[in-house]
C-alpha positions in Angstrom: -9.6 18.1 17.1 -7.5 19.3 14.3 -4.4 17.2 15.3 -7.0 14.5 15.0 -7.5 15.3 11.3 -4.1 16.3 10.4 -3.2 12.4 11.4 -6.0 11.2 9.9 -5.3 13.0 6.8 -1.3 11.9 7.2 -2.3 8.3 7.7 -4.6 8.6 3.9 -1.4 10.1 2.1 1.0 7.8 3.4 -1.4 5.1 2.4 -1.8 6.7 -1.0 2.0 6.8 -1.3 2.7 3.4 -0.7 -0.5 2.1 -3.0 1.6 4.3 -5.5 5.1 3.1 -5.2 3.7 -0.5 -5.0 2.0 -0.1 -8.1 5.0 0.9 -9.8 7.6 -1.8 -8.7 5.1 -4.4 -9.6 4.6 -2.6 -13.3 8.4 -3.3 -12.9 8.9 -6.8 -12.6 6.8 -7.9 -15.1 8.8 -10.8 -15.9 7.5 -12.6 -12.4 5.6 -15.7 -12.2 2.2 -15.4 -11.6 2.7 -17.0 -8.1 4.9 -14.2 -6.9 3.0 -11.7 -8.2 -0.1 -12.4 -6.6 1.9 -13.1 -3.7 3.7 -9.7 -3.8 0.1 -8.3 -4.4 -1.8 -10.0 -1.2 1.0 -9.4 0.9 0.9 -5.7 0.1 -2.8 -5.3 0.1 -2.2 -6.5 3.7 -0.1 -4.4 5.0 -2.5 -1.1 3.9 -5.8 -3.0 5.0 -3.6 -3.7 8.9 -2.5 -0.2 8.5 -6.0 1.6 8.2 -7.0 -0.8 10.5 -4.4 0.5 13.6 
């Protein structure tokens, strides 16, 4: 049972830590086109929502 919440709880901080650093390299390139922003955006968004998902 607790290995089950220690990967659990892994899973949430690696999570956070990518919603973090994503954050940051797009408050980076602010000199992007809208287009590859939001494309930068959805395909991140993806990847967490398909990782809380496996």
């Amino acid at each position: 049972m607790e290995n089950v919440m220690m990967s659990s709880i892994s899973k949430r901080i690696a999570a956070t830590a990518l919603a973090v650093t994503l954050a940051l390299s797009l408050s980076a390139c602010s000199n992007w086109s809208k287009r590859d922003r939001n494309t930068a955006i959805g395909a991140a968004v993806g990847g967490i929502i398909g990782h809380q998902v496996d």
